[in-house]
C-alpha positions as a Markdown table, in Angstrom:
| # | Residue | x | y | z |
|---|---|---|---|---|
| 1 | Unk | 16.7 | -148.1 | 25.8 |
| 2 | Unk | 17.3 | -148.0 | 22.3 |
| 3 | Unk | 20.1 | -151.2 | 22.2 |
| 4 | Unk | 17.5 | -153.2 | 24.5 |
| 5 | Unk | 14.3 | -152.6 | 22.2 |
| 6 | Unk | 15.2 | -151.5 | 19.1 |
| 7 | Unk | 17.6 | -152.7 | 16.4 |
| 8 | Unk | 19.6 | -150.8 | 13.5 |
| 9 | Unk | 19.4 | -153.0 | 10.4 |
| 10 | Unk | 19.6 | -153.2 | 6.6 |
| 11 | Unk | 16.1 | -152.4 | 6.4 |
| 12 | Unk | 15.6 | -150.0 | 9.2 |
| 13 | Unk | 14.8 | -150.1 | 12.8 |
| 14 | Unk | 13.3 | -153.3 | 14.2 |
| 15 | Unk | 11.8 | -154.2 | 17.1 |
| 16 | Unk | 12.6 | -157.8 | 17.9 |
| 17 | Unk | 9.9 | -158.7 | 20.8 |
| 18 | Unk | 7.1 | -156.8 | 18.3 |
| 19 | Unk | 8.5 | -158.9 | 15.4 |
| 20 | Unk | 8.2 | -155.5 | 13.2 |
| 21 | Unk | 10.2 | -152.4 | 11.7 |
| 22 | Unk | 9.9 | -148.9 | 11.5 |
| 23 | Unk | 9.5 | -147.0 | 8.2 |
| 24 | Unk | 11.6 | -149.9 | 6.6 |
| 25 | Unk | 13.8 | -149.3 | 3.3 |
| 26 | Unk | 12.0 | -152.6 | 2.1 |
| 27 | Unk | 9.6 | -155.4 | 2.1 |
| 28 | Unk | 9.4 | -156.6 | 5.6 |
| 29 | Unk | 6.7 | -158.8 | 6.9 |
| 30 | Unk | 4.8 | -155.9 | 9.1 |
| 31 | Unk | 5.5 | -152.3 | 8.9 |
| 32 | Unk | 4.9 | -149.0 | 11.3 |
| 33 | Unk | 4.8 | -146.2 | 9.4 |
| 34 | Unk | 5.3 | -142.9 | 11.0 |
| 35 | Unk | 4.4 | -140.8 | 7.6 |
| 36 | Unk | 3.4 | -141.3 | 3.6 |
| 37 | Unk | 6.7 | -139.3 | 2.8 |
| 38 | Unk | 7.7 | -141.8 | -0.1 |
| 39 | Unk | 11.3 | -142.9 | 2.5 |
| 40 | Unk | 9.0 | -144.2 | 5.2 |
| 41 | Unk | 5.7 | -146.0 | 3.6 |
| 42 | Unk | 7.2 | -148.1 | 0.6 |
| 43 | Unk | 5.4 | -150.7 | -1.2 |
| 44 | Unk | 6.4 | -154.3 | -0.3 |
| 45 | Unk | 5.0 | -155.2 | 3.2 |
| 46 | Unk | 2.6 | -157.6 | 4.1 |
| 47 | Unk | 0.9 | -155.7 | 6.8 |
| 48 | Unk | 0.8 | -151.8 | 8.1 |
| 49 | Unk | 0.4 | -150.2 | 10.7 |
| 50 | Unk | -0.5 | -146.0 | 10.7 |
| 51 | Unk | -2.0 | -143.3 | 11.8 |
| 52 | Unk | -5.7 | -143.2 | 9.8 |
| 53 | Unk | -4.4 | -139.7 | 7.7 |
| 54 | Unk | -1.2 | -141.7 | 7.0 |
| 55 | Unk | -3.3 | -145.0 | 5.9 |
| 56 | Unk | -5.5 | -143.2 | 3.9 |
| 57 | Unk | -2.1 | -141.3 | 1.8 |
| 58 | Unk | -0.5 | -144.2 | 1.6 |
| 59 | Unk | -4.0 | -146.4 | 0.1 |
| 60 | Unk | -3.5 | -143.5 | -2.4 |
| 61 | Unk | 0.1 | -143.6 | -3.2 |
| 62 | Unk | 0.4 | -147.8 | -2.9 |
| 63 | Unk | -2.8 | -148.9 | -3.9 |
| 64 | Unk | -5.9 | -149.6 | -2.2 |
| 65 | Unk | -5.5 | -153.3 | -1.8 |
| 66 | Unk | -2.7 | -153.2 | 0.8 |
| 67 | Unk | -3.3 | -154.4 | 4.0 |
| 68 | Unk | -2.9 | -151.0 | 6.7 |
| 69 | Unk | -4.1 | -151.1 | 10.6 |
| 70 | Unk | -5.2 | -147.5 | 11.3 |
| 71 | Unk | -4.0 | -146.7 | 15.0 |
| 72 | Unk | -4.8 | -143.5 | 16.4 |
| 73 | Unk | -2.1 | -140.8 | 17.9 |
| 74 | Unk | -1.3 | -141.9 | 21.9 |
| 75 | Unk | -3.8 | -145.2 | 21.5 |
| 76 | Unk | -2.3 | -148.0 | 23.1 |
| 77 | Unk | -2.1 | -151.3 | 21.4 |
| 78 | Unk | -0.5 | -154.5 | 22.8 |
| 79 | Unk | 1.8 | -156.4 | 20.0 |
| 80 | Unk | 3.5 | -159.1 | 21.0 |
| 81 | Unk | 2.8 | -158.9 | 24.7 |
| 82 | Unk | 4.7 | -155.5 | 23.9 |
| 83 | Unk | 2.2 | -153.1 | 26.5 |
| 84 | Unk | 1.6 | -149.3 | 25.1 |
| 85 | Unk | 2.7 | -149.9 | 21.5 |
| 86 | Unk | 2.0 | -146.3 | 20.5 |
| 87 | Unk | 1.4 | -144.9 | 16.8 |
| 88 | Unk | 3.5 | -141.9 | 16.9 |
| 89 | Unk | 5.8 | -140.2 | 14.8 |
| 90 | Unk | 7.3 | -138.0 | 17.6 |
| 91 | Unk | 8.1 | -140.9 | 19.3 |
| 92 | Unk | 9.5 | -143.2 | 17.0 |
| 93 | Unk | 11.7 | -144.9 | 20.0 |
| 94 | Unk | 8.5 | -145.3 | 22.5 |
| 95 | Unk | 7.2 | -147.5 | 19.9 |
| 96 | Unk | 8.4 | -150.8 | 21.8 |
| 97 | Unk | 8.2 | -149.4 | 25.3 |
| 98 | Unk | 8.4 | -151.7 | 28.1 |
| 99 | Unk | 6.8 | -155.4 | 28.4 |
| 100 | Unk | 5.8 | -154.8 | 31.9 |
């Protein structure tokens, strides 16, 4: 699943049908962040996406100008036409489940 949906790069995972990475190591265009530890949510990217707890640490720690989607634990979202795009850090890997 992992080869198919998510991608080892420079700056961290990436999902390729989402368009977006996972706790990158830099600026990216959009961002998941599974936790404010300063390793996962970095200054940089254009747009976030967290959990609201993590959203509101990292509005502290980067500033409250940045732009940070609050998604709560096992809410679906659709990104990309990629179905059950869940916001959780246990399940960094689910992140890009199946488009069907």
């Amino acid at each position: 699943m992992l080869s198919k949906l998510l991608k080892y790069t420079s700056k961290g995972l990436y999902c390729p049908q989402a368009d977006l990475f996972i706790d990158p190591s830099g600026k990216t265009e959009k961002a998941v962040i599974t936790h404010a530890h300063s390793d996962h949510a970095r200054r940089g990217s254009k747009y976030y996406l967290a959990h609201p707890v993590t959203a509101a640490l990292m509005k502290h720690r980067l500033g409250s100008s940045i732009n940070v989607q609050e998604l709560e634990y096992n809410k679906k979202l659709t990104v990309n036409g990629i179905k059950n795009f869940a916001s959780s850090c246990r399940t960094c890997t689910r992140f890009c489940s199946n488009s069907t």
